[in-house]
ZAMARGU-4260 file (C-alpha; in steps of 0.2 Angstrom, whole numbers, plus 5000, padded with zeros to 4 digits):
<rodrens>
0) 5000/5000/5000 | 5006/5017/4995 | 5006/5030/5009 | 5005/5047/5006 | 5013/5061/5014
5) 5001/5076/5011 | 4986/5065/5015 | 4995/5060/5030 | 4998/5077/5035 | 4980/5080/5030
10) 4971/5067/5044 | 4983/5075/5057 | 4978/5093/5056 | 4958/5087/5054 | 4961/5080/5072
15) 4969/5097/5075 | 4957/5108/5071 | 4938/5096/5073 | 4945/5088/5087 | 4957/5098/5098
20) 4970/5085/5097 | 4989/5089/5106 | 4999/5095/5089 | 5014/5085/5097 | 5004/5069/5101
25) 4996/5067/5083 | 5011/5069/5074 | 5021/5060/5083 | 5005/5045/5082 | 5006/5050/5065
30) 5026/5046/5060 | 5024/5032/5073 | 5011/5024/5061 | 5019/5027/5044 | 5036/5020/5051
35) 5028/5006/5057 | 5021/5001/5041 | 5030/5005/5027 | 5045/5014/5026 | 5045/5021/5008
40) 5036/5034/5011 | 5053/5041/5022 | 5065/5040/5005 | 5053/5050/4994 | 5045/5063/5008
45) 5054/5059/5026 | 5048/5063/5042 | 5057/5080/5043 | 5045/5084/5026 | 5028/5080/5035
50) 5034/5089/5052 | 5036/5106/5043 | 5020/5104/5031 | 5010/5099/5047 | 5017/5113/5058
55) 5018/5126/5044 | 5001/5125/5043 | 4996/5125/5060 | 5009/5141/5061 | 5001/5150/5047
60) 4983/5147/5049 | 4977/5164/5053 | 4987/5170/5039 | 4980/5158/5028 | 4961/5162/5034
65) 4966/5182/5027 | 4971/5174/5011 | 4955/5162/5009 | 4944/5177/5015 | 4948/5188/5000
70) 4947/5175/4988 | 4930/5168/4992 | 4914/5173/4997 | 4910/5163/5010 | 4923/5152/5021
75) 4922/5133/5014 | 4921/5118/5027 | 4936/5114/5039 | 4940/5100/5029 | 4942/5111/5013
80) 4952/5123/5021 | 4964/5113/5029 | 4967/5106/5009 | 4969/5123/5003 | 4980/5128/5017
85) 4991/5112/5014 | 4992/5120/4997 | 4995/5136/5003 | 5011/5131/5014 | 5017/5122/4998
90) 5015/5135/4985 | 5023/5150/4997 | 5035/5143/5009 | 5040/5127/5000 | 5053/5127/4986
95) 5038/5114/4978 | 5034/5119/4959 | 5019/5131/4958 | 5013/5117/4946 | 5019/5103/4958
100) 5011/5111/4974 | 4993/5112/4965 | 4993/5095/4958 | 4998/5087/4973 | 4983/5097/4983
105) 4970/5092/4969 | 4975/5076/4971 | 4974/5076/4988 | 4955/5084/4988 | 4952/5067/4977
110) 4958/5056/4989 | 4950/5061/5003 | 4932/5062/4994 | 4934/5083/4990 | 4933/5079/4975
115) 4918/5089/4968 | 4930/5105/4978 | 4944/5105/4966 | 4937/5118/4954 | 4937/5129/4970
120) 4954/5125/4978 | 4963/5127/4962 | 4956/5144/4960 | 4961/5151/4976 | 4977/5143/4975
125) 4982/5151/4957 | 4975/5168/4962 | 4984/5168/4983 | 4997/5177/4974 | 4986/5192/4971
130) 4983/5194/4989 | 4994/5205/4997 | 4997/5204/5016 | 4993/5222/5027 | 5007/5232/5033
135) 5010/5226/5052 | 5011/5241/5060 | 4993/5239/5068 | 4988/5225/5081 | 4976/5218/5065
140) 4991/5219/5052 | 5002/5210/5064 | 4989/5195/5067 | 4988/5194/5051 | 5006/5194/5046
145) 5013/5183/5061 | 4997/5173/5061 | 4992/5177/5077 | 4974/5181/5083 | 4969/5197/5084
150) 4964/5197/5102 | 4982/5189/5107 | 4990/5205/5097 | 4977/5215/5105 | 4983/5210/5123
155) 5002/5211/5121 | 5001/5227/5115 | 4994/5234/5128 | 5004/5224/5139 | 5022/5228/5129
160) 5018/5240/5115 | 5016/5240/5098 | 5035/5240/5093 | 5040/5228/5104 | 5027/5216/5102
165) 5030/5215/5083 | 5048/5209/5085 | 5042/5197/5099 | 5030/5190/5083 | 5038/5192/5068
170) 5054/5183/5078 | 5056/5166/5068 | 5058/5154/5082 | 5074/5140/5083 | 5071/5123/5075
175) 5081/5114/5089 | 5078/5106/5101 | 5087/5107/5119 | 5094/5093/5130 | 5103/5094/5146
180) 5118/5080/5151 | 5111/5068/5163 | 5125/5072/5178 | 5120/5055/5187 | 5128/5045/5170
185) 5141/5056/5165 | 5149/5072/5169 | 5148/5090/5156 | 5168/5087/5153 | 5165/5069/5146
190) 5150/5074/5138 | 5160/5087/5128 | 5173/5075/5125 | 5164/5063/5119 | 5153/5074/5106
195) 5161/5087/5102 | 5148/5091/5087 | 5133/5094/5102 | 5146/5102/5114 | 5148/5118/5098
200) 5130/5122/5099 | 5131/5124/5119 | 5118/5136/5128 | 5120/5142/5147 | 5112/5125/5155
205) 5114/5113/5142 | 5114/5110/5121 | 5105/5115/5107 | 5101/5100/5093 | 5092/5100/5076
210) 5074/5091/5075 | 5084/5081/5063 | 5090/5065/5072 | 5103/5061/5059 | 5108/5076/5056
215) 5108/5082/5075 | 5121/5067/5080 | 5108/5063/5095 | 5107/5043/5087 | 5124/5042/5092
220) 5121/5047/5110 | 5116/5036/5124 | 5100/5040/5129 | 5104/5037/5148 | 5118/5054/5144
225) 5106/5067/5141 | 5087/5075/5146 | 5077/5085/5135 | 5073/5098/5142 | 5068/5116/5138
230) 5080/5131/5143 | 5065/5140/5148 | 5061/5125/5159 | 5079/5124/5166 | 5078/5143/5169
235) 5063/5143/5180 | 5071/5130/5192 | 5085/5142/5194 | 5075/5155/5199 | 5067/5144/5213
240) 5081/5142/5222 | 5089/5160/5216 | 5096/5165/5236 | 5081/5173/5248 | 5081/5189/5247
245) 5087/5200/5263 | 5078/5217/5267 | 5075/5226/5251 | 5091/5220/5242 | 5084/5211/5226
250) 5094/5198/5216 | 5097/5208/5199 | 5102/5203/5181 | 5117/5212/5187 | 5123/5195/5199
255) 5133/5183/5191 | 5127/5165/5189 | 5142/5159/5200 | 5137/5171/5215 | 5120/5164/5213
260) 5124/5145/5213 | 5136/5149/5230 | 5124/5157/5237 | 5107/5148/5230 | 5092/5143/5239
265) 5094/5125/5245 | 5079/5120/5251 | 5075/5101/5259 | 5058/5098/5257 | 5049/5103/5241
270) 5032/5102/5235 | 5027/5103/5216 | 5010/5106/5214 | 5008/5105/5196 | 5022/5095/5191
275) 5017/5085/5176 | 5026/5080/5163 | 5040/5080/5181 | 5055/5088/5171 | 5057/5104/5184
280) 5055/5092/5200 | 5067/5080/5193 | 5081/5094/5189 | 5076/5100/5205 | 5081/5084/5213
285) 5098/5083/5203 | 5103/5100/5208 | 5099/5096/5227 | 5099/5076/5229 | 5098/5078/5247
290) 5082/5087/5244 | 5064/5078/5249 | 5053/5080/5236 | 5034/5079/5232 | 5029/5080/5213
295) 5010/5082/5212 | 4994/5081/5197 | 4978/5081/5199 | 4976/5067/5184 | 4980/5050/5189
300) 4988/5046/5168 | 4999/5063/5172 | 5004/5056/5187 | 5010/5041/5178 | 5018/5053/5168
305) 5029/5060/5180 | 5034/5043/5185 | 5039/5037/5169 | 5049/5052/5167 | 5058/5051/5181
310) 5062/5032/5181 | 5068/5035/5164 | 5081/5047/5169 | 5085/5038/5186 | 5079/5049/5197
315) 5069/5046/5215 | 5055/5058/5218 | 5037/5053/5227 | 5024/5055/5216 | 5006/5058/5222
320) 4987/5062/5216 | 4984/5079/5222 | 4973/5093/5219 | 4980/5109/5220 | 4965/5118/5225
325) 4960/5108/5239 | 4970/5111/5252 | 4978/5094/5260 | 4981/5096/5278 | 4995/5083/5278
330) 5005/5095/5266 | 5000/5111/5282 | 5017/5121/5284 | 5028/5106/5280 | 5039/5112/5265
335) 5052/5126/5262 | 5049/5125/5243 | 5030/5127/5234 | 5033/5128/5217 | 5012/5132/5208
340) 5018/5126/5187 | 5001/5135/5186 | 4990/5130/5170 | 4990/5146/5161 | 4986/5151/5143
345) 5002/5147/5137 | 5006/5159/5124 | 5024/5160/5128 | 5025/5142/5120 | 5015/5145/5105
350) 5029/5139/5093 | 5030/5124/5100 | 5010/5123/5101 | 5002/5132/5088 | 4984/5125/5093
355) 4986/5135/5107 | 4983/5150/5097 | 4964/5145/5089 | 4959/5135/5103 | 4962/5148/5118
360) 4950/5161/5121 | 4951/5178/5129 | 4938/5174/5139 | 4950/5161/5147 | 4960/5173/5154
365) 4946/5177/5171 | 4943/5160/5171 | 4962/5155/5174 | 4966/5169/5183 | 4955/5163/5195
370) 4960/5146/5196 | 4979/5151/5197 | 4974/5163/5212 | 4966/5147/5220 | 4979/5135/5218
375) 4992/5150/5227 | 4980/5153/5240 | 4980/5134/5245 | 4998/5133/5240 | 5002/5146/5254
380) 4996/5136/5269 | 5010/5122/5265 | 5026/5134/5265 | 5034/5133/5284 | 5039/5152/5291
385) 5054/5158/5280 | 5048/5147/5266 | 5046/5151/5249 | 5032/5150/5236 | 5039/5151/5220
390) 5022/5155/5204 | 5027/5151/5187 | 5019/5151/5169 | 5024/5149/5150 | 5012/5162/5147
395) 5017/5180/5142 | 5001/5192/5148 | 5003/5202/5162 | 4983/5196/5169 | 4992/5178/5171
400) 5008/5185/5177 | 5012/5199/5187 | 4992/5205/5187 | 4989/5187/5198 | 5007/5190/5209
405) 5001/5208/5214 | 4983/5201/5218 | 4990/5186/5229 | 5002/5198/5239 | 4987/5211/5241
410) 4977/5196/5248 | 4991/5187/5259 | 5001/5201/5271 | 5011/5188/5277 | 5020/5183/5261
415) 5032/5196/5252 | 5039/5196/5234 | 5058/5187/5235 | 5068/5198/5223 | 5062/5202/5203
420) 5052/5192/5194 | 5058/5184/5180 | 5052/5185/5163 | 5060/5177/5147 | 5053/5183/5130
425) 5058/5171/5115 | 5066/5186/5102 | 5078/5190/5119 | 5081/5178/5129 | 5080/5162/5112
430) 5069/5151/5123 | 5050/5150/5126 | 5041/5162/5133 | 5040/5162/5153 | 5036/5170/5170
435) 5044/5167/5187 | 5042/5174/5201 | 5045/5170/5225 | 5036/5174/5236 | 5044/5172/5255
440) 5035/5168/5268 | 5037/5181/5282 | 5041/5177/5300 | 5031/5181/5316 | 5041/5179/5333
</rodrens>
């Protein structure tokens, strides 16, 4: 049986878009399957070929929906435009023949039972070059160029400004991915040694690899020698155990990383409340093995998760069930470490994601604002005097971020902000987007 790339790529964005599936999960079911059964398909298309047709599109959806909008009078069927945007990502992003990119998406219509379509997706595909994009120097033009909702342009703007937020969205992302060296199976020194093509690409906590396996040189590295792990991830566990903060002294940009690690937090007993996948409770527990800690989810599959992960990278935390809005009284003023992962938006990891951007509303924002406020309230009952809560997100509005910090401090007198907060912005800081901030837990005698 002959499989087909683009009507591969096709059945994975329809679960996308009709069914909300994880982008990372379908394609990854998607390649899984296709290998499986016949390899062929990999020597005339290969996986790297259906990743970036599958997350072009899902990357340039909104700007696609302008070109369709101009070219027809009413918006065709979900199924139809997901073939004309497969097109689309062909015919302007590919270096596919104009004549190859429509004959491979008319045949696609075909063999997914468009047929009676193709007189309509061949004529907005020959006219999309007629459509010219809007200038993005307003928050509807940028959308529209960067292919971001209106309402997300809206909100960063008013947040950031317009100048910034345009290079924040016209920034092309990296297409690597980052590891860290698994310290329990082999020091940084050997790992460099031992390959030197990762060790050139190095960032501050770790290496940076192409999504191409081959081509990266990871098939040739033990999987017990490295992690993946974000940079963005790695970051935020810094900042959890960044030194407490005496009197009004803060812990600036200024500090260098090696006062911070002499000096940094080390506490004994952590709680995470919302730890799944488990990557920042297991790189806590490699930074401080003496350290107790609790890795938490609400959802007995993530809770396996966290297990998995850990026993995959040799690491002994307890895992539990928990709910991080109902408070536990075993957990009552027991731990010098609450880390609240809190679910957010998650804007700041929309390149990674991009099913985040269509399938979040604004009106999310009250709702998870109110739900992260309730998980900080029952979070703050389980941080001994001196302690530290520590409230992080991958999102990059201010109503998640600092909006719900100055709410929380406002509500609970006896906490205090522990130094800046930290906020990474991918154009900067070349990582996802995300917030940080500690809270200390003051103390009465």
């Amino acid at each position: 049986m002959k499989l087909d790339a683009e009507k591969a790529v096709y059945e994975a964005l329809k679960s996308v878009y009709s069914e909300g599936a994880y982008s990372t999960q379908i394609l990854n079911r998607t390649l899984n399957n296709f290998g499986s059964n016949d390899r062929s398909w990999e020597k005339s298309y290969g996986k790297p070929y259906i990743t970036r047709l599958f997350y072009g599109v899902l990357e340039k959806s909104v700007q696609f929906d302008y070109i369709i909008s101009k070219l027809v009078d009413f918006k065709p069927k979900t199924a139809v435009c997901i073939i004309i945007k497969i097109g689309l990502y062909l015919l302007q992003y590919t270096d596919t023949p104009n004549y190859a990119a429509v004959s491979k998406t008319v045949a696609l219509a075909k063999q997914v039972g468009k047929g009676a379509q193709v007189a309509l997706i061949n004529a907005v595909l020959r006219k999309s070059e007629t459509v010219k994009l809007p200038p993005p120097n307003t928050p509807q033009g940028l959308g529209i160029v960067a292919s971001y909702p209106e309402w997300i342009v809206n909100r960063l703007t008013q947040d950031c400004g317009v100048a910034f937020v345009e290079k924040l969205l016209l920034h092309e992302s990296s297409a690597e991915t980052h590891i860290r060296v698994n310290k329990k199976n082999i020091s940084d020194l050997a790992f460099r040694k031992k390959y030197p093509t990762i060790a050139k690409n190095k960032s501050e906590l770790g290496y940076y690899v192409t999504h191409n396996v081959e081509k990266s040189g990871l098939q040739r590295v033990e999987q017990s020698e490295y992690v993946i792990q974000s940079l963005a991830s790695m970051r935020a566990v810094h900042k959890y155990l960044e030194p407490i903060c005496s009197g009004d002294k803060k812990s600036t940009d200024a500090d260098t990383r090696a006062d911070k690690e002499v000096n940094k937090y080390t506490p004994k007993n952590i709680l995470d409340l919302c730890a799944a996948p488990g990557g920042k409770s297991v790189y806590l527990k490699e930074l401080l093995p003496s350290a107790k800690i609790i890795a938490c989810d609400i959802h007995d599959h993530r809770v396996e998760l966290i297990k998995k992960y850990a026993d995959s990278v040799g690491v002994k935390i307890s895992v539990q069930k928990n709910d991080a809005i109902v408070f536990n009284s075993e957990f009552e003023n027991q731990f010098d470490l609450v880390i609240c992962d809190a679910p957010c938006t998650g804007i700041g990891i929309a390149a990674k994601k991009p099913e985040i951007l269509w399938n979040r509303k604004e009106s999310d924002i009250t709702e998870l604002q109110k739900l992260q406020l309730r998980i900080l309230s029952t979070a703050q009952q389980y941080v001994k005097d001196g302690g530290r809560l520590s409230y992080s997100t991958c999102t990059l509005f201010k109503a998640e971020n600092e909006i719900v910090a100055n709410r929380f401090l406002k509500a609970h007198s006896n906490f205090t902000q522990d130094g800046l907060p930290l906020t990474l912005f991918p154009h900067i800081d070349h990582c996802d987007g995300f917030f940080a901030v500690n809270f200390r837990k003051l103390c009465y005698t």
